[in-house]
C-alpha positions as CSV (number, residue, x, y, z in Angstrom):
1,X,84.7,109.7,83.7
2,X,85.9,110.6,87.2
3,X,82.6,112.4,89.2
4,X,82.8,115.4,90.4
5,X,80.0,115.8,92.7
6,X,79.8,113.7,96.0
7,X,76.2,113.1,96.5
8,X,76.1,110.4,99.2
9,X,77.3,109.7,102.8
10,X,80.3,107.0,103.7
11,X,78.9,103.8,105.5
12,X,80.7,102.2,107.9
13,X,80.5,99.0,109.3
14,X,80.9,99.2,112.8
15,X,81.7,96.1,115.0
16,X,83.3,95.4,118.1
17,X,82.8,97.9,121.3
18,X,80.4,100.5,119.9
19,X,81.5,102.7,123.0
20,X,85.0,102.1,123.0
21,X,87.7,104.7,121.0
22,X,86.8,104.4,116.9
23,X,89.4,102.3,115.3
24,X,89.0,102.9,111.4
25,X,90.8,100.0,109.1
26,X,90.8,100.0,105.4
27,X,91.6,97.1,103.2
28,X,93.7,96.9,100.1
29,X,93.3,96.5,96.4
30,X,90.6,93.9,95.6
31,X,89.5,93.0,99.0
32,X,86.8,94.3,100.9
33,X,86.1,94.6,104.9
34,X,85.3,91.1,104.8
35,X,89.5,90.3,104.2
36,X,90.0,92.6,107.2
37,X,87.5,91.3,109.7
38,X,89.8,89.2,111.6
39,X,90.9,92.4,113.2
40,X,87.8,93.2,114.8
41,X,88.6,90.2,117.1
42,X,91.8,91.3,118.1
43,X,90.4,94.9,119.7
44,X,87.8,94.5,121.4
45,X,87.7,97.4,123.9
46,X,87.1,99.5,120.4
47,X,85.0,100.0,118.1
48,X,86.6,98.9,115.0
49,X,85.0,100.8,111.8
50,X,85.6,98.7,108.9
51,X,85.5,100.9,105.7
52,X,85.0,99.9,102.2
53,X,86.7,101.6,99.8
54,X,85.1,103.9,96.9
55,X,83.9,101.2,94.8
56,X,84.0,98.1,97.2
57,X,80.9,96.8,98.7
58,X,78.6,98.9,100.3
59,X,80.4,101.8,99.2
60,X,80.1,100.4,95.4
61,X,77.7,103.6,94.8
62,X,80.9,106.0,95.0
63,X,82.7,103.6,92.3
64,X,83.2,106.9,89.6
65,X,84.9,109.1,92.5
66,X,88.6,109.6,92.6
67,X,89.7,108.5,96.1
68,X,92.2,111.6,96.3
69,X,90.6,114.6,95.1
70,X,89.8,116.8,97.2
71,X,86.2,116.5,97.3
72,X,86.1,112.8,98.2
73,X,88.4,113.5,100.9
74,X,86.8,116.1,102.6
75,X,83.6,114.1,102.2
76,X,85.5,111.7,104.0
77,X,87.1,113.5,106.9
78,X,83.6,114.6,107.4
79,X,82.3,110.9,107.9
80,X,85.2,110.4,110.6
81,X,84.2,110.6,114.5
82,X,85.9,112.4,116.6
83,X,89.4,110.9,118.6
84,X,90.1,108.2,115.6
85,X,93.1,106.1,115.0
86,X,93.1,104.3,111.5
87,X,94.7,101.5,110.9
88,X,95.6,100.6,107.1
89,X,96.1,97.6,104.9
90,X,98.3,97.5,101.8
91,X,97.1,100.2,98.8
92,X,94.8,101.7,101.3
93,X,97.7,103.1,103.2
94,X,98.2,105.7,100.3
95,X,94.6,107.1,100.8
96,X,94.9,106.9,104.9
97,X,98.4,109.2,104.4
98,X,96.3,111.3,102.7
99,X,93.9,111.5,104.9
100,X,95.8,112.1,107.8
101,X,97.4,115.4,105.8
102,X,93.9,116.6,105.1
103,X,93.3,116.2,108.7
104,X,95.8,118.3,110.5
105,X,95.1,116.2,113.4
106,X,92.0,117.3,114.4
107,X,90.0,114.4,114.3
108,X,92.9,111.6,113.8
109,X,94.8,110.7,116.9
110,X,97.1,107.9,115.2
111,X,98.2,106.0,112.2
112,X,99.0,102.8,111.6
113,X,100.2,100.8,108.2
114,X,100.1,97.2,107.8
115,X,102.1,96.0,104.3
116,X,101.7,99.6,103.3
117,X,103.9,102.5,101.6
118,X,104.0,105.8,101.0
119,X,105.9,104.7,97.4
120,X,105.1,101.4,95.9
121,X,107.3,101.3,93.0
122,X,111.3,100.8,93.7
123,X,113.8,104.1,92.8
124,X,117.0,104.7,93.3
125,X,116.7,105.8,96.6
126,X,114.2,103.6,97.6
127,X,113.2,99.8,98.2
128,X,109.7,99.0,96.0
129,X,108.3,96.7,94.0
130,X,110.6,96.5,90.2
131,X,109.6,99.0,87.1
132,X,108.9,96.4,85.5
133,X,106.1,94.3,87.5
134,X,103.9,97.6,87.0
135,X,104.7,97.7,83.2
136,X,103.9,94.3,82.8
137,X,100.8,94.2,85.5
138,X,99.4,97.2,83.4
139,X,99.7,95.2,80.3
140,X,97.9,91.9,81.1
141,X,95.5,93.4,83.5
142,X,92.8,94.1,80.7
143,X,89.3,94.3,80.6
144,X,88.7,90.6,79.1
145,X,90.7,89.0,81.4
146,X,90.8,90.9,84.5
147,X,88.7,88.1,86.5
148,X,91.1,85.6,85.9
149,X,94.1,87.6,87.0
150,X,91.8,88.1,90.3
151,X,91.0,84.6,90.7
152,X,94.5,83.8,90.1
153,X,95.7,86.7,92.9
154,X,93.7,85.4,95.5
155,X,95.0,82.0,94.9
156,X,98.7,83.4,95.3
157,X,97.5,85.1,98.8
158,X,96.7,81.0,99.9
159,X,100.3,79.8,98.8
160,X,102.5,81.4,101.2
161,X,104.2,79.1,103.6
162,X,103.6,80.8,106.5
163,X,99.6,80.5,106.3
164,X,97.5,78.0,108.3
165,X,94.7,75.7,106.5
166,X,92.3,78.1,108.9
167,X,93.9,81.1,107.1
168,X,93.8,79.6,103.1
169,X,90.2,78.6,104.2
170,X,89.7,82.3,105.6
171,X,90.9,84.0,102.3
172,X,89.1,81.4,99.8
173,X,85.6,82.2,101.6
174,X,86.2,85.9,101.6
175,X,87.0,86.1,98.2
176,X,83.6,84.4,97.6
177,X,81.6,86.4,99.2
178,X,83.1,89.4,98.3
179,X,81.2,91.5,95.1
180,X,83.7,92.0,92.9
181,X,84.2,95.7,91.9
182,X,84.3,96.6,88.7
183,X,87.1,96.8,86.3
184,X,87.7,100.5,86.1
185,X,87.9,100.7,90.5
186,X,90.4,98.1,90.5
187,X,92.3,99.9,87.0
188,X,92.6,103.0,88.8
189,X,93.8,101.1,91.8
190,X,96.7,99.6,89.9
191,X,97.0,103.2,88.5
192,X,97.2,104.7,92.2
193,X,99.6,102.2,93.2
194,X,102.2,103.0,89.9
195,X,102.0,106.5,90.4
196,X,101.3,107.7,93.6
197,X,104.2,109.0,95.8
198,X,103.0,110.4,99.0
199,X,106.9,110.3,100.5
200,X,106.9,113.7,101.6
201,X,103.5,113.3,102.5
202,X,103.9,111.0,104.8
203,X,107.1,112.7,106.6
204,X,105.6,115.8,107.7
205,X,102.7,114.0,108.6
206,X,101.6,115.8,112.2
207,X,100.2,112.2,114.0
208,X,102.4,109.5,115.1
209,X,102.8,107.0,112.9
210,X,103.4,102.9,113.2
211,X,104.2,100.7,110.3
212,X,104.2,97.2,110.1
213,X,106.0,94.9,107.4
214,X,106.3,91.4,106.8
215,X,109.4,89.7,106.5
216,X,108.7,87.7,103.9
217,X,106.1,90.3,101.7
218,X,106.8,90.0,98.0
219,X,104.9,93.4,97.5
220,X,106.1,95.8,100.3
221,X,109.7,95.0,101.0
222,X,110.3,95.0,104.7
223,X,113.6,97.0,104.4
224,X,111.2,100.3,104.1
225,X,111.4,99.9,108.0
226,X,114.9,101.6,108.2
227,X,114.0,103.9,105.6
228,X,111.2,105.2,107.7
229,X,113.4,105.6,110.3
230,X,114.3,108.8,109.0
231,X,111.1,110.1,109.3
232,X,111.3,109.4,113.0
233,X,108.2,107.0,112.8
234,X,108.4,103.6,114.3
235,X,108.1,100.4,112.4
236,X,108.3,96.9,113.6
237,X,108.9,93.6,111.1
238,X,107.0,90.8,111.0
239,X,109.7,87.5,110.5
240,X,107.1,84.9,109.7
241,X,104.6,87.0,107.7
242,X,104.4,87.8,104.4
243,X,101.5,90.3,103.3
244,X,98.9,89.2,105.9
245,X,100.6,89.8,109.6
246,X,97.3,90.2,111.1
247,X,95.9,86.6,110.0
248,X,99.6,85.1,110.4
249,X,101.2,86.3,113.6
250,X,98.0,87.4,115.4
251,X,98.8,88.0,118.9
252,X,102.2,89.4,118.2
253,X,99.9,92.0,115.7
254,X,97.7,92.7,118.7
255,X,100.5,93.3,121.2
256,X,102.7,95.5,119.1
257,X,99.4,97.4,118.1
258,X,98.3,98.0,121.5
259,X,101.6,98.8,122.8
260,X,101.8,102.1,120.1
261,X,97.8,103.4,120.8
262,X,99.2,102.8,124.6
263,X,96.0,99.9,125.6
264,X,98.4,97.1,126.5
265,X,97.3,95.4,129.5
């Protein structure tokens, strides 16, 4: 049953330049902050606000919230500093559009996706991921054996060609220590992802808005870049990423990134 009372605060985990402009990145279905740590490194004039997802890690104790009502929204904006720019990873992209359309743009500056949609399922009109992955995702994804499809999804993350031993090694050891949320979080994840369509959302969204795609990503296709373009938002496409741009084409991530929130050096 979905909570409808909000009892508790948002914690962060703040890292980088704690006096530097709040960057705020979110990480994607079962992962945590520890899969998104890498980009702490890569801005290090900010301070980058790692947030775990209603469910994940040290936000486990909000695991019976729905990430989009309302309440947990507004408990959220209210947990944002001032002059933010979020930057979002895969599923989480859906809550930061969200977000952003609660906000008005009064405390968000700028957003950024990495691998992320406002529409993750494939229509007529637009490029997704086939009717039938979900159907059949829905269907084996079961309470019994939902540990072994995870084990088995984070072993798919290390087979992409364009990884580096460094970066299998990277994945494997987050994946260990990450506490692994409970079935119903990561349900209504898969859920979120099949149903959610935040198109129009995202269009008349009042920030600027960035999004990044890998070339080679089997879950976002890349050809939502020139789909976006009619929203007037920029994109860019990664050529030798797949999912992960920020572990496989790091300084390229970085320059593009700092070139949008306008810190290039």
């Amino acid at each position: 049953m979905i909570s409808k009372t909000i009892p508790q605060q948002l914690i962060f985990i703040a890292k980088g330049n704690l006096k530097g402009k709040p960057l705020i990145v979110t990480h994607g279905w079962a992962t945590d902050s520890s899969f998104t740590l890498p980009i702490v490194d890569l801005f290090s004039t900010r301070k980058v606000m790692l947030l775990d997802l209603p469910g994940y890690g040290i936000n486990s104790h909000f695991a019976n919230i729905n990430p989009y009502s309302e309440e947990f929204l507004a408990k959220l904006h209210d947990s944002l500093p001032p002059h933010c720019d979020i930057l979002s990873w895969s599923l989480s992209s859906l809550l930061a559009i969200a977000l952003c359309a609660y906000d008005k743009r009064q405390k968000i500056d700028k957003l950024i996706t990495i691998c992320g949609t406002p529409r993750f399922p494939a229509d007529p009109n637009w490029p997704g991921f086939p009717g039938h992955f979900v159907l059949q995702t829905k269907k084996l994804f079961t309470k019994e054996r939902f540990q072994k499809m995870l084990r088995l999804f984070y072993a798919l993350q290390c087979k992409s060609a364009f990884n580096s031993p460094e970066n299998n090694a990277f994945i494997k050891d987050a994946a260990k220590k990450m506490i692994v949320p409970n079935f119903e979080v990561l349900d209504r994840g898969l859920k979120s992802m099949s149903d959610i369509d935040l198109r129009v959302c995202l269009k008349n969204l009042p920030q600027p808005c960035f999004h990044l795609f890998g070339e080679h990503d089997n879950l976002v296709p890349a050809k939502q870049a020139e789909y976006l373009k009619r929203f007037k938002h920029q994109s860019f496409v990664f050529k030798n990423s797949g999912h992960m741009p920020f572990l496989t084409e790091k300084e390229l991530f970085k320059q593009i990134v700092l070139r949008f929130l306008n810190e290039e050096k």
